[in-house]
C-alpha positions in Angstrom: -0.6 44.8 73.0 -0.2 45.6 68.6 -3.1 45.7 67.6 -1.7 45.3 63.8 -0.3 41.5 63.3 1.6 40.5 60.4 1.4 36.8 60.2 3.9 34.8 57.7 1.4 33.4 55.5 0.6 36.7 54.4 -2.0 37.7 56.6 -2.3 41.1 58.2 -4.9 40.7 61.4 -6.4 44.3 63.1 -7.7 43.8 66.2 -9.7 46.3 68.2 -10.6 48.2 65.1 -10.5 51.8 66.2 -11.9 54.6 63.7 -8.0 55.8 63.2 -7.8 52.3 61.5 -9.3 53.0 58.7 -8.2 53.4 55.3 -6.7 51.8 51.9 -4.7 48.5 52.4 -2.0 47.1 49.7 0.2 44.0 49.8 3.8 44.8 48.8 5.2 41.2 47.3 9.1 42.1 46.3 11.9 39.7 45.2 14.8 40.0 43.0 12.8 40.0 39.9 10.6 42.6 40.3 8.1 44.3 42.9 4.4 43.9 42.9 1.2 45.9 44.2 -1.8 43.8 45.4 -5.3 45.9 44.6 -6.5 48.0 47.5 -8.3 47.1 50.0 -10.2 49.3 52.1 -11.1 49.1 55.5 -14.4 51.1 56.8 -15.0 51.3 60.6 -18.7 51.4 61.1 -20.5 53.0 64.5 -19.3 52.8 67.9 -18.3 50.0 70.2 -21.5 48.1 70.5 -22.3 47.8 74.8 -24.9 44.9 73.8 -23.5 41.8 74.8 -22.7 39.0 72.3 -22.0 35.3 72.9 -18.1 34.5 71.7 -17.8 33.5 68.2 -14.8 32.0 66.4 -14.6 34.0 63.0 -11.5 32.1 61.7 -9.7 28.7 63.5 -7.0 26.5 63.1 -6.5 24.4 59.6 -5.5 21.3 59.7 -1.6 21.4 58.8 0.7 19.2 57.7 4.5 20.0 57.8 8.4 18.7 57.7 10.1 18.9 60.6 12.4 22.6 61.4 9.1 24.5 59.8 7.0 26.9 61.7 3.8 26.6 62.6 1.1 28.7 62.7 -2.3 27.7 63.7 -4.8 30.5 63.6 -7.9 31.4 66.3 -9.6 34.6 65.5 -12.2 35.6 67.8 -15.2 38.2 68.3 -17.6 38.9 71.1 -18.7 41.6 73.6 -16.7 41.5 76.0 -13.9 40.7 74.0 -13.3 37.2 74.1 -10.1 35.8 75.7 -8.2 33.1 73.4 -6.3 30.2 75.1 -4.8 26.9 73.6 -4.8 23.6 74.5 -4.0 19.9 73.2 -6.7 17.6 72.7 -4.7 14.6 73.8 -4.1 16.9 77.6 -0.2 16.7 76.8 1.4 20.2 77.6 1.5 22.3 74.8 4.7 24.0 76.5 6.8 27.2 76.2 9.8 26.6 74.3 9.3 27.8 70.9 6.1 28.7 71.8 4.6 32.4 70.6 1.2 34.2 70.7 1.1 36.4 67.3 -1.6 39.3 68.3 -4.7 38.2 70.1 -4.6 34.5 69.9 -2.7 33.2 66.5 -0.2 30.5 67.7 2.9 29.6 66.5 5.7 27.1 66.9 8.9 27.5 65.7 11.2 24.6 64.9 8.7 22.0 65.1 9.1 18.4 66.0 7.5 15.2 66.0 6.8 15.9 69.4 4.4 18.4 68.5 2.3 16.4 66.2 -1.6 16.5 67.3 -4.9 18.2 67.7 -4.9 21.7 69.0 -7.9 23.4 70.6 -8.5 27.1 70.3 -11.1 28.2 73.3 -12.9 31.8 72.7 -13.6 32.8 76.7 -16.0 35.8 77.9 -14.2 36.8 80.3 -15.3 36.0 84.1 -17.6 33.1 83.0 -17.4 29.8 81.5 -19.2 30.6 78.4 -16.6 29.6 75.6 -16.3 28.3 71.9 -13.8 26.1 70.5 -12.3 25.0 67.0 -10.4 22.2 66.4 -7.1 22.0 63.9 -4.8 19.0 63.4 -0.9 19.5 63.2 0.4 16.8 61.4 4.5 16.5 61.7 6.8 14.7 59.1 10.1 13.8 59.4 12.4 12.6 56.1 14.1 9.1 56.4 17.2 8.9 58.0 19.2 5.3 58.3 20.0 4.4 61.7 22.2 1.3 60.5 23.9 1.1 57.2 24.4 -2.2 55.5 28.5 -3.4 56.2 30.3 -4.9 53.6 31.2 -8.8 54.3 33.2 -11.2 52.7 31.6 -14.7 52.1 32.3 -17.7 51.0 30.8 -19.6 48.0 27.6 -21.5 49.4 27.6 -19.5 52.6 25.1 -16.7 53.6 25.4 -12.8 54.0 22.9 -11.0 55.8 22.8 -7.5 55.4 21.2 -5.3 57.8 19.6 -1.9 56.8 17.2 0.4 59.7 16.1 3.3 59.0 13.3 6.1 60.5 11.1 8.9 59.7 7.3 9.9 60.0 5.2 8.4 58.2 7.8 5.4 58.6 9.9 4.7 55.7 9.7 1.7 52.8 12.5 0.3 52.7 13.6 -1.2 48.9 16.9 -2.8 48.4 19.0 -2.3 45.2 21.7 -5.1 43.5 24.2 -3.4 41.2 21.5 -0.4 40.4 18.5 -2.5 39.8 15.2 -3.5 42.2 15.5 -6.5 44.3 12.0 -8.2 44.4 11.0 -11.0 47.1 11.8 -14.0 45.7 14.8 -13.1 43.3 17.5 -15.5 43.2 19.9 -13.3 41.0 19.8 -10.8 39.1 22.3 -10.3 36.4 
């Protein structure tokens, strides 16, 4: 397994520090324009690997996200302990989180490509010791939105003087979608009997 894992946010995750690991750390931001050096940041491996052993703890978990549909999402789970804790995911609802799309980014950072309203919900990171049942969990809420899109378009009609016209308009998205309806550029209100 890497122990180095570049996440997209910007994130660069070390796990297992070993003594070879440590050293001066820079962010490299580059575009077009120009290119940037972030301060240094210097990592310092202390001791030895401790053999006391320590309960699971979840250093970092998953924020609550909100994204558009097509986006990736990553929902973080950083955890310590002695044994090393083992990180597994689950849905709070019990719906399958499934594989399709579906990565583990270094020792228990999950992302989901391409992601659909489907995947909307709570996601539960578990920090296991290993052979027991002793575990910690953290909680983050993935929030999917989708843009409006019309699933019927208003027809054009011909009408008598006196007669009626009924014009149908249905459209969908996530949250769902206000629907406002326009007469020769300007706001129809309920209640309008013309507008000029």
């Amino acid at each position: 397994m890497c122990r180095y894992t570049l996440l997209p946010q910007g994130v660069l995750q070390v796990s297992g520090v070993r003594r070879a690991d440590a050293g001066v750390f820079r962010c490299v931001a580059k575009n077009i324009a120009n290119t940037r050096y972030s301060q240094e940041a210097t990592l310092n491996v202390t001791g030895g690997a401790s053999r006391t052993y320590k309960e699971p703890i979840i250093l970092s978990g998953p924020q609550n996200l909100t994204l558009t549909v097509h986006q990736t999402a990553i929902l973080e789970c950083i955890a310590t302990g002695n044994p090393r804790p083992i990180v597994s995911w689950s849905r709070l609802d019990g719906r399958s989180i499934g594989v399709e799309g579906i990565q583990v980014l270094g020792s228990g950072n999950l992302m989901i490509s391409d992601v659909s309203l489907r995947h909307s919900g709570v996601y539960v990171c578990a920090a296991n010791r290993p052979g027991t049942r002793m575990r910690r969990t953290a909680l983050g809420r993935l929030v999917v939105q989708a843009p409006p899109e019309f699933v019927q378009w208003p027809q054009s009609v011909s009408r008598p003087a006196g007669g009626s016209a009924v014009f149908t308009c249905v459209a969908q998205g996530e949250p769902e979608p206000h629907l406002v309806w326009l007469k020769n550029g300007k706001v129809l209100k309920p209640g309008d009997h013309s507008l000029s």
